[in-house]
Each structure stands twice: as structure tokens, then as C-alpha cells.
N, C-alpha and C positions, 0 to 999 in steps of 0.2 A: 504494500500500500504506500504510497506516495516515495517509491524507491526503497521502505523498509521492508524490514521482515517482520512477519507478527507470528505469535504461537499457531501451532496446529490447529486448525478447528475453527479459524477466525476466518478463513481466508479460501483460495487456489492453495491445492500443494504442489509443490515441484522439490527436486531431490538436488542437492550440495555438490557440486562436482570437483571439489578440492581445489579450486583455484582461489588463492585469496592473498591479503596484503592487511596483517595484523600491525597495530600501533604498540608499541612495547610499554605503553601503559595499562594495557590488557592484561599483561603477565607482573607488572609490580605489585607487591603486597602476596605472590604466591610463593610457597616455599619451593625452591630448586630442584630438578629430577623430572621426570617421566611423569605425562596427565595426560587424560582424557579429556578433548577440545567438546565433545559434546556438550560437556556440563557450563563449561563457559560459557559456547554461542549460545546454549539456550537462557544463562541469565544476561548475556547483552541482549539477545531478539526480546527480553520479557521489559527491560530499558528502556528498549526500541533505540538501542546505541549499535544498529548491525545494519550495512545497507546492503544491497543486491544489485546486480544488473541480469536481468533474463536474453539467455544465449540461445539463438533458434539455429545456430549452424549444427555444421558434425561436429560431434563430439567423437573422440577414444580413449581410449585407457591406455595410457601407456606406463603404467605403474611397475611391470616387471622389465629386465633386462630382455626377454623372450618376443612381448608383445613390442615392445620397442623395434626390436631386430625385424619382425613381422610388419609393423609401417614402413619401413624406413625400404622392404622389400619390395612392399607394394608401390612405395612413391616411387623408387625408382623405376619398376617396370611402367608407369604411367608417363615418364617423361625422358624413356627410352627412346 
């Protein structure tokens, strides 16, 4: 809604697709080590301190070394 995000249930849902650009004020006041970003985006989106932009292109995954090698195969036989 007006560029934010609002809780589940309020709204359209759409799924998170990992691309983001955090303010390292987000993480001050948290103790040091390994967390789960869930719990945080859900108390920025409940602040309404979280914006979005909705992405209509393609989307991939290229989260492993594997799938990565897998585009990178395909781009090139496209521009073969």
C-alpha cells in the first residue's frame, strides 16, 4: 500500500524474493551472531518502516553454484 508493506491479511500477497538493501540501523541494539531476518521484516512491515517495489519481469534463482552454472549455460547458448 502506498509503496509499503502491510501484515498478511491486510492486503495482495506476493512472496520476498531476496533482493534487498538493509540500513545498518536495523541491526543496532541486536546482539552479534546468526538470526533469522523473518522476525525482523515482520516487526519493520508491523512499523510500516519496510518499502517494496513489485517486479513483473523473470525472475531465477540462482542461489546455488549449480543453478548459477545452469543460467549462465543457457544465456550463452541464447547469444550464440
Amino acid at each position: 500500500a502506498d509503496g509499503k508493506l502491510i501484515p498478511p491479511g491486510l492486503g495482495q500477497s506476493y512472496t520476498f524474493m531476496g533482493v534487498s538493501v538493509w540500513h545498518p540501523r536495523v541491526f543496532s541494539g541486536l546482539p552479534t551472531g546468526p538470526r533469522a531476518l523473518k522476525p525482523i521484516i515482520d516487526q519493520l512491515i508491523a512499523e510500516q518502516r519496510v518499502t517494496a517495489t513489485y517486479f513483473s519481469g523473470q525472475w531465477l534463482d540462482v542461489g546455488t553454484p549449480e543453478r548459477l552454472r545452469e543460467l549462465d549455460t543457457q544465456l550463452r547458448a541464447r547469444h550464440c
